[in-house]
Short mmCIF file of the C-alpha atoms (twelve columns), coordinates in Angstrom:
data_MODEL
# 
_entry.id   MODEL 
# 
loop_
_atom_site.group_PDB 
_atom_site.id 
_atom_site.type_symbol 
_atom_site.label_atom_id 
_atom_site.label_alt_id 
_atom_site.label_comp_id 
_atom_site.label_asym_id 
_atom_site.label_seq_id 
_atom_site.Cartn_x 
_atom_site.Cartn_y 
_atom_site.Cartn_z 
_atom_site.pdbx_PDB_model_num 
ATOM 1   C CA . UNK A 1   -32.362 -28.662 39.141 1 
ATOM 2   C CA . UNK A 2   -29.743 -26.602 36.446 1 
ATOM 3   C CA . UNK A 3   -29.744 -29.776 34.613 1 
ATOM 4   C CA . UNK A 4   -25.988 -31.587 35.627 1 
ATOM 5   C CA . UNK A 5   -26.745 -34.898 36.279 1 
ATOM 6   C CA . UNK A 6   -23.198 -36.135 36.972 1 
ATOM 7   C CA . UNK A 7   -23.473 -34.856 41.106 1 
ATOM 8   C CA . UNK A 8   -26.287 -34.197 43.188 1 
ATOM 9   C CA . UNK A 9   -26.732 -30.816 44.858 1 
ATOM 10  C CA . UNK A 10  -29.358 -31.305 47.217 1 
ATOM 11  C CA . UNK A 11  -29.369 -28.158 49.404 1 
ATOM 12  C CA . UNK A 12  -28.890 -25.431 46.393 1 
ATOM 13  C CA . UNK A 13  -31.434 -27.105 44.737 1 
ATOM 14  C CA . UNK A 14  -33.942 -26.641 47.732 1 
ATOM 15  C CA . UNK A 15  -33.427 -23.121 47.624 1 
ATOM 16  C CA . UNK A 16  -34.450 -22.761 43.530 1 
ATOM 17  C CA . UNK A 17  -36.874 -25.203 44.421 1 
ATOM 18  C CA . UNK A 18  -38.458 -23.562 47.369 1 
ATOM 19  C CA . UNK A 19  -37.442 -20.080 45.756 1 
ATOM 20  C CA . UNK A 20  -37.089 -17.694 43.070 1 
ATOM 21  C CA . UNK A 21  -34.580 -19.604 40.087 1 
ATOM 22  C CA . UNK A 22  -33.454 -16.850 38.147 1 
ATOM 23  C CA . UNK A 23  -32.023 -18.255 34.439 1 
ATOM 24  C CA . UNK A 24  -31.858 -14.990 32.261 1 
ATOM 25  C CA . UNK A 25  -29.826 -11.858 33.876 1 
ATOM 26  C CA . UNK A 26  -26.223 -10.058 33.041 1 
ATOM 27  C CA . UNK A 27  -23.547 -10.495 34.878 1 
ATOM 28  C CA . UNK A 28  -21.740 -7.071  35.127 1 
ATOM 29  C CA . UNK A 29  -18.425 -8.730  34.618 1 
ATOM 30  C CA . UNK A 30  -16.822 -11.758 33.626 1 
ATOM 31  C CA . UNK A 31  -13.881 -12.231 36.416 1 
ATOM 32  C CA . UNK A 32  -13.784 -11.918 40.214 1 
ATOM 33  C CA . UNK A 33  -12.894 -8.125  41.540 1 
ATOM 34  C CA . UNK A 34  -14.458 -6.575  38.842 1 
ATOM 35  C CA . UNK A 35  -18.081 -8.633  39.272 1 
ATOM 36  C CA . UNK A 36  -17.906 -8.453  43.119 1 
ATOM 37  C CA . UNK A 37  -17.431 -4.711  42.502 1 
ATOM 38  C CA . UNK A 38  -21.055 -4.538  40.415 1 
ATOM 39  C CA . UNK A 39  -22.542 -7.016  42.469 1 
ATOM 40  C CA . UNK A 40  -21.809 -4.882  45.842 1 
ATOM 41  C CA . UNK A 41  -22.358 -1.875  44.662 1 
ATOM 42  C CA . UNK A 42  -24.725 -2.157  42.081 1 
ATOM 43  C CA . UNK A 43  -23.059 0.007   39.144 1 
ATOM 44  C CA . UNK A 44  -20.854 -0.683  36.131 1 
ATOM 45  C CA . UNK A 45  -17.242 -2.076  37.568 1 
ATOM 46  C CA . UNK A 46  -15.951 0.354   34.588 1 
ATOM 47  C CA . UNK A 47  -17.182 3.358   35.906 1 
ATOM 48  C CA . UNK A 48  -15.189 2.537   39.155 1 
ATOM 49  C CA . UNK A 49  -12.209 1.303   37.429 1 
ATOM 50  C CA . UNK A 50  -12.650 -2.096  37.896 1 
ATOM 51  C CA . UNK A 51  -11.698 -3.875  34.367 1 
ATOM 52  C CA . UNK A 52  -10.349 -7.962  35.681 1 
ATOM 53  C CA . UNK A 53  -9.209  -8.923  39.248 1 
ATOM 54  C CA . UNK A 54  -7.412  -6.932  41.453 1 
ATOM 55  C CA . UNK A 55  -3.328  -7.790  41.068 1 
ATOM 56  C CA . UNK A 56  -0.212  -5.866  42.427 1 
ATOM 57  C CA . UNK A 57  0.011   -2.009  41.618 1 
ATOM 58  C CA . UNK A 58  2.151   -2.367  38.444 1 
ATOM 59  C CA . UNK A 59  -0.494  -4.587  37.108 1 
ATOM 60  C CA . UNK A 60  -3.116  -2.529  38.162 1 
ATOM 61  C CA . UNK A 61  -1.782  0.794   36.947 1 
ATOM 62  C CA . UNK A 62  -0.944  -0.694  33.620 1 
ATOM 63  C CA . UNK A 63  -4.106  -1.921  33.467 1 
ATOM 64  C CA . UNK A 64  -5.816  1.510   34.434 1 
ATOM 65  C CA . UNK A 65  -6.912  -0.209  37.040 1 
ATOM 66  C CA . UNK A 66  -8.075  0.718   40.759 1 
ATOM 67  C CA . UNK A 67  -5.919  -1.189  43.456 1 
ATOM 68  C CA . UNK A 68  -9.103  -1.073  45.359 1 
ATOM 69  C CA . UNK A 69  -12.999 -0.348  45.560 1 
ATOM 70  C CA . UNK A 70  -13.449 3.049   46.590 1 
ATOM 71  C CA . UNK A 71  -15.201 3.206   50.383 1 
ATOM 72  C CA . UNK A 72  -17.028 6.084   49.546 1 
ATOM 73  C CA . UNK A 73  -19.479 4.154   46.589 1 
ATOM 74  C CA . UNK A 74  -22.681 2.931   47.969 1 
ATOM 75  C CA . UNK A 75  -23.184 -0.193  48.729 1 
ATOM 76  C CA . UNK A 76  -24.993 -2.876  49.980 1 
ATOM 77  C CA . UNK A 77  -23.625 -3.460  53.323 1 
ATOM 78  C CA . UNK A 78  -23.633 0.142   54.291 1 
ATOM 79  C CA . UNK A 79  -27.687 0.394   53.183 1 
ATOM 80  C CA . UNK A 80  -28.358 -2.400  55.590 1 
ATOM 81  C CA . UNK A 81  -26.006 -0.940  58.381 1 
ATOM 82  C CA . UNK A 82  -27.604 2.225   57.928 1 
ATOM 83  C CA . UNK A 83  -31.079 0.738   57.892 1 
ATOM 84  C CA . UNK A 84  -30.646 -1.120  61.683 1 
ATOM 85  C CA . UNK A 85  -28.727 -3.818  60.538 1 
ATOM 86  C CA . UNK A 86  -25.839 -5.655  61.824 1 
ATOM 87  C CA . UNK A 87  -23.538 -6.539  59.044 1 
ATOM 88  C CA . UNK A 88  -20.740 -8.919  58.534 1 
ATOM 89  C CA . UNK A 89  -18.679 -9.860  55.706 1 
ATOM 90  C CA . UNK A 90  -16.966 -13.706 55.431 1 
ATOM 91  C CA . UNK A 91  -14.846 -15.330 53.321 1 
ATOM 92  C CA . UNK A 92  -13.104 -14.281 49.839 1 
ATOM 93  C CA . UNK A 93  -12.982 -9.938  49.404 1 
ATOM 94  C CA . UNK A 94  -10.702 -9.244  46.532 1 
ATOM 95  C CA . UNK A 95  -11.847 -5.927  46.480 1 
ATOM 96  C CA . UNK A 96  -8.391  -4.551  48.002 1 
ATOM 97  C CA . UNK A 97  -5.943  -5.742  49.920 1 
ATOM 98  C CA . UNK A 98  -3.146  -8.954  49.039 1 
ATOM 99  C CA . UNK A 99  -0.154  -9.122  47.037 1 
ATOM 100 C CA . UNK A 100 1.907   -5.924  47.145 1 
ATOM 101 C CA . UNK A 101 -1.107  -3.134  48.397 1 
ATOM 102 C CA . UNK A 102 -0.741  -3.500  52.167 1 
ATOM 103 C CA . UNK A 103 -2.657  -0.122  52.724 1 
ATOM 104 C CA . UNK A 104 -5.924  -0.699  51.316 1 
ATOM 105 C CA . UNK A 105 -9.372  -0.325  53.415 1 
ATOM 106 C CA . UNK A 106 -10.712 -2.996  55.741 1 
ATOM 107 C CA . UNK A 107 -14.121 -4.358  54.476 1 
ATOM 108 C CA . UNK A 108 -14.799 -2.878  57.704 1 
ATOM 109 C CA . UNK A 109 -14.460 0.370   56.434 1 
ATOM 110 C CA . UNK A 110 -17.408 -0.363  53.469 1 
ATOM 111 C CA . UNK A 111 -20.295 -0.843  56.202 1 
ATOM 112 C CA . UNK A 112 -19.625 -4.351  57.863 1 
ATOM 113 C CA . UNK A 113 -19.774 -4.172  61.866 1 
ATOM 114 C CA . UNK A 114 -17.541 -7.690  61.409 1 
ATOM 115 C CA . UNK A 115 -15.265 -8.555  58.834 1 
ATOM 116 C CA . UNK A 116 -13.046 -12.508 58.011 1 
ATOM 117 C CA . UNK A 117 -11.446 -12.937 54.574 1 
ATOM 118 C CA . UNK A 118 -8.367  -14.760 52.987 1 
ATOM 119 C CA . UNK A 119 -5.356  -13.784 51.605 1 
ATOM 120 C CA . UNK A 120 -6.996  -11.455 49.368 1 
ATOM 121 C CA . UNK A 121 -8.132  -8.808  51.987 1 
ATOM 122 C CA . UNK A 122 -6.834  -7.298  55.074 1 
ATOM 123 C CA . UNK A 123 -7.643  -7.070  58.610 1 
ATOM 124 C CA . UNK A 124 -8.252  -10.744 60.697 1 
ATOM 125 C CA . UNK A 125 -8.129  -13.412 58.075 1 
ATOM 126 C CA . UNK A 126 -6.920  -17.104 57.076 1 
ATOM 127 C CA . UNK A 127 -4.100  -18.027 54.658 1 
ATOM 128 C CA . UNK A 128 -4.173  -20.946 52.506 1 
ATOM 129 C CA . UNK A 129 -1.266  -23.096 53.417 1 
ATOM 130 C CA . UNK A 130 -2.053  -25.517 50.695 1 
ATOM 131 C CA . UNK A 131 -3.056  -23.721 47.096 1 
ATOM 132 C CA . UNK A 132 -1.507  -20.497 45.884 1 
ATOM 133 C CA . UNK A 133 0.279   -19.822 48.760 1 
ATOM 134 C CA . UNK A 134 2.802   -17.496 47.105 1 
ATOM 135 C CA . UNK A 135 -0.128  -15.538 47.539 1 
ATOM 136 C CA . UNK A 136 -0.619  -16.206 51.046 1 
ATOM 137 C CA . UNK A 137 3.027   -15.566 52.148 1 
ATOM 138 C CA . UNK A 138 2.378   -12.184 50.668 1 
ATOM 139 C CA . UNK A 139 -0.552  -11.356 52.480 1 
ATOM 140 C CA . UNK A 140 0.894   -12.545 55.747 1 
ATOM 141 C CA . UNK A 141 3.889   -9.955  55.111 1 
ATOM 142 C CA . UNK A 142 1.699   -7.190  55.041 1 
ATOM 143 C CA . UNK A 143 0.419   -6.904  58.241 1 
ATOM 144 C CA . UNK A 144 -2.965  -5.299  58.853 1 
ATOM 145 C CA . UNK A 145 -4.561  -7.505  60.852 1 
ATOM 146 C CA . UNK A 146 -4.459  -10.792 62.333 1 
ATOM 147 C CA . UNK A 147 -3.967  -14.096 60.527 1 
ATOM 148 C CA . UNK A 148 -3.508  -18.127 60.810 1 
ATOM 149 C CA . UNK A 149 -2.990  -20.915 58.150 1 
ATOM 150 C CA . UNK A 150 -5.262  -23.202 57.173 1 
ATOM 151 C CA . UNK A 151 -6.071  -25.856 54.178 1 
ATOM 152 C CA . UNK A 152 -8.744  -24.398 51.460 1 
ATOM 153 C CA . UNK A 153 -10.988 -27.418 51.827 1 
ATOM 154 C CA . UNK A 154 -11.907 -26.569 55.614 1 
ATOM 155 C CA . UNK A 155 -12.136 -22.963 54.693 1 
ATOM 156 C CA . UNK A 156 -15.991 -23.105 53.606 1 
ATOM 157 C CA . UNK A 157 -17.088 -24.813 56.956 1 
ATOM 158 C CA . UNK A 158 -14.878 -22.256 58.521 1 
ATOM 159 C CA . UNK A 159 -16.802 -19.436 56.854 1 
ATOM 160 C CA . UNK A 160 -20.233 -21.340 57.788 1 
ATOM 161 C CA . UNK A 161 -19.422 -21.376 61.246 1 
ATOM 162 C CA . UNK A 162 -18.444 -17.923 61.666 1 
ATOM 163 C CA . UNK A 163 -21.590 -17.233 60.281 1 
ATOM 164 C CA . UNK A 164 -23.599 -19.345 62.342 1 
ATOM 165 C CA . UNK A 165 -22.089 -17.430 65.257 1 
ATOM 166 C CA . UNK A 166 -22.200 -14.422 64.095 1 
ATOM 167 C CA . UNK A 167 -26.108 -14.838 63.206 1 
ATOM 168 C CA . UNK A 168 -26.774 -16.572 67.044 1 
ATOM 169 C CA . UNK A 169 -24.790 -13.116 68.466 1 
ATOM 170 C CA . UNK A 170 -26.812 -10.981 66.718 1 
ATOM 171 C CA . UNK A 171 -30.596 -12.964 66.564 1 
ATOM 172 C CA . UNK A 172 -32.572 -10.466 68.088 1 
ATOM 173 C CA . UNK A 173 -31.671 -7.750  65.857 1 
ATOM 174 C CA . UNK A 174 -31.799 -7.506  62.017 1 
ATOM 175 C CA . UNK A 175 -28.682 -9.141  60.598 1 
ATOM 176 C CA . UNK A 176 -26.881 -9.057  57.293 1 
ATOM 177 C CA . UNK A 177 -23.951 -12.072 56.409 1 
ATOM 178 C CA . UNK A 178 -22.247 -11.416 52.716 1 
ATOM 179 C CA . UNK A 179 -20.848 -14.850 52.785 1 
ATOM 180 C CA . UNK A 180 -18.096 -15.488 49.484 1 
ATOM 181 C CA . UNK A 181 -17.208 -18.883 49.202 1 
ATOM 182 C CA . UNK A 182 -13.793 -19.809 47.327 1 
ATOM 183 C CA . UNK A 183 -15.180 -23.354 46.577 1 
ATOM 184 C CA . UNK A 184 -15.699 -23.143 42.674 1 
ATOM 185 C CA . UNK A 185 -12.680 -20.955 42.077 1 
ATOM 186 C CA . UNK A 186 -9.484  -23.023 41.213 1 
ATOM 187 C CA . UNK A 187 -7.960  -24.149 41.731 1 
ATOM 188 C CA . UNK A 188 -9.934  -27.483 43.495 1 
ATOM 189 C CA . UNK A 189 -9.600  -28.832 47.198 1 
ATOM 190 C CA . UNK A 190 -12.076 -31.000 47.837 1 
ATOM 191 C CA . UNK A 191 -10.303 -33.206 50.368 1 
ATOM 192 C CA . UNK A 192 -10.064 -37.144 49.494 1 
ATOM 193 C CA . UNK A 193 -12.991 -38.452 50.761 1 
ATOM 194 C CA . UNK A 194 -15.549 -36.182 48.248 1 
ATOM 195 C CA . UNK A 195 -12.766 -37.229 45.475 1 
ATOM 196 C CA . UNK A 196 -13.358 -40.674 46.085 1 
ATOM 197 C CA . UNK A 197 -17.233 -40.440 45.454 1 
ATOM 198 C CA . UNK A 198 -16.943 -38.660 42.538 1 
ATOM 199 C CA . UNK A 199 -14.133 -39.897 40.516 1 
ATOM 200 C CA . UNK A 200 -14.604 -40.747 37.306 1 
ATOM 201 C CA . UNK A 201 -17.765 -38.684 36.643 1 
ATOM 202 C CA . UNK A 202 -16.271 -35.497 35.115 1 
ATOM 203 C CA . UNK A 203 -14.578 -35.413 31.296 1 
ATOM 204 C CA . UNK A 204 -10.855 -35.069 33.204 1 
ATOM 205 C CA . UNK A 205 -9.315  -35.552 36.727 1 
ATOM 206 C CA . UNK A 206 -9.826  -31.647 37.435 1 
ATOM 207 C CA . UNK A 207 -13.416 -31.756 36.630 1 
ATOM 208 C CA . UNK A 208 -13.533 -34.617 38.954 1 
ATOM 209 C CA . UNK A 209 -11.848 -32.009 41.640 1 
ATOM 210 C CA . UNK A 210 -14.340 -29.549 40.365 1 
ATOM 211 C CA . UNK A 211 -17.477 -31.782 40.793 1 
ATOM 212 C CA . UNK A 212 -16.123 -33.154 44.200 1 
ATOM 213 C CA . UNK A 213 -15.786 -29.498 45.577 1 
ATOM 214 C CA . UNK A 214 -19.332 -28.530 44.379 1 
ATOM 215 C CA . UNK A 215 -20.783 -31.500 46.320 1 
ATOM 216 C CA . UNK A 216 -18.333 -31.100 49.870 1 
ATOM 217 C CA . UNK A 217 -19.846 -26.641 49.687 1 
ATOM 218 C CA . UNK A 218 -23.762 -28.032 49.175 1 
ATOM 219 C CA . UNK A 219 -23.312 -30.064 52.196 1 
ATOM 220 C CA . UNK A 220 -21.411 -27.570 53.991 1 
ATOM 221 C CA . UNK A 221 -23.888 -25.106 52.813 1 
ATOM 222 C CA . UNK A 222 -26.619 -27.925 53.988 1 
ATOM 223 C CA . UNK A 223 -25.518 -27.716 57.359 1 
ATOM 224 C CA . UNK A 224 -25.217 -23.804 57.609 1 
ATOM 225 C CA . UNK A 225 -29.208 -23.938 56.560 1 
ATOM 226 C CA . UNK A 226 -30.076 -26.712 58.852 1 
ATOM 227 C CA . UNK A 227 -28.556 -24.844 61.537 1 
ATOM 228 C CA . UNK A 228 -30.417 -21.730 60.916 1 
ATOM 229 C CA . UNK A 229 -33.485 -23.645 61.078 1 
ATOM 230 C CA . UNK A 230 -32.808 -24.716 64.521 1 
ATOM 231 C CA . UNK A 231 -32.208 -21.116 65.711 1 
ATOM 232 C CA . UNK A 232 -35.306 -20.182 63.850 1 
ATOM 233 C CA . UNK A 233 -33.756 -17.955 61.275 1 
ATOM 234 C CA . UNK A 234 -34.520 -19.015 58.219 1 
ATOM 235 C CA . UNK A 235 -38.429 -17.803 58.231 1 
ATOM 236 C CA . UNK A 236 -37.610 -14.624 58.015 1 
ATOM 237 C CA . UNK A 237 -34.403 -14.784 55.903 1 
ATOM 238 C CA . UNK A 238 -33.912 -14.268 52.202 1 
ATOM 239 C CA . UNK A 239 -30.830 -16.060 50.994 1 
ATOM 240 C CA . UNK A 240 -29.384 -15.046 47.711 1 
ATOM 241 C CA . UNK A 241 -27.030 -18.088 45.852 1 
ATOM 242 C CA . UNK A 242 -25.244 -17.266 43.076 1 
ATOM 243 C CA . UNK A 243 -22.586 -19.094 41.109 1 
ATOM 244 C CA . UNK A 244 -18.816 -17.571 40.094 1 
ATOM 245 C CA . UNK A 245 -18.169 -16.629 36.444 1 
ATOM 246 C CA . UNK A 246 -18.655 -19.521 34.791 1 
ATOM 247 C CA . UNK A 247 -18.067 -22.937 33.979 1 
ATOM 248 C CA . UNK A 248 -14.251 -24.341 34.556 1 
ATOM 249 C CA . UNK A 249 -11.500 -24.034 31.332 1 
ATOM 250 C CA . UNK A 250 -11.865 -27.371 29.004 1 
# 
């Protein structure tokens, strides 16, 4: 429905389809901590001293940068929490936590009752034993919070089924999921078989990865919608879709 005609996307397209397809709006950054930081909180990452991604303190400081989001900024999960809602955050945070900052706050501590992430946050999370796992092996050193291993292209049904539990313990109460996918972010994992359909449709063999991923998450994210229909969620649920910071490097 966004015009790409080289893979189908089936399930996001239901939802601008069957929703509201927002084309014009600002983004208030153009990298990851720094737009998850506006996007949670609503305000200018700037004014919270959020300028790129979150790195280790010496980048951070030469930067003039925050090593994380402050817990005391409003924010969206904390509104709904404070509203009757149980909240849970899964999947990619990179708002604190990873590389050398082994102290910073829980996304617990920012209004979720329940909190999973990756290597890029602490308390209970997965590390990717295949891509960027430098990374990884310096999250698992830090401690704070229990953590396994696993391959980034199960990580987004991993994430959808944590949410589908979390949503069936919580169904007869309001509920809140913030559910951050690493699909789209390189670098690529689809996994062979989504490769296989794909290849030869993108301009290079990494926007073949690229194009392979985006199908394997709208299937995944398929599932997670079909399965909320069977538990009789998704009447009375708004989901909210949007994509990371743009389109991959030529």
């Amino acid at each position: 429905i966004m015009g790409n005609r080289k893979v189908q996307t089936p399930n996001v397209d239901r939802i601008a389809r069957e929703g509201v397809l927002m084309t014009q709006f600002y983004d208030p950054a153009p990298i990851c901590s720094a737009s998850r930081a506006g996007f949670f909180t609503g305000r200018f990452p700037a004014e919270m001293n959020f300028l790129s991604y979150i790195s280790g303190r010496e980048s951070n400081r030469a930067l003039g940068q925050a090593d994380w989001l402050d817990p005391k900024q409003p924010n969206i999960a904390r509104m709904l929490k404070n509203a009757g809602y149980t909240t849970a955050h899964i999947g990619k945070w990179h708002l604190g936590g990873g590389r050398d900052i082994g102290d910073a706050p829980r996304p617990t501590t920012y209004g979720f009752d329940h909190s999973f992430t990756t290597f890029e946050g602490l308390g209970p999370r997965v590390l990717v034993s295949d891509e960027e796992r430098d990374l990884a092996e310096q999250s698992g050193k830090l401690g704070n919070g229990p953590t396994f291993w696993e391959i980034k292209t199960k990580l987004t049904g991993l994430y959808c089924d944590m949410a589908v539990d979390f949503v069936a313990q919580n169904a007869d109460k309001p509920w809140f999921v913030n559910l951050w996918l690493n699909d789209v972010h390189d670098p690529w994992a689809p996994g062979d078989d989504a490769l296989s359909e794909v290849m030869g449709r993108g301009e290079s063999s990494d926007d073949d990865r690229m194009l392979a991923t985006l199908v394997k998450m709208d299937r995944t994210l398929g599932r997670l919608f079909e399965r909320l229909e069977q538990m009789g969620e998704m009447d009375n649920t708004l989901v909210v879709y949007t994509s990371d910071n743009g389109p991959p490097p030529l």
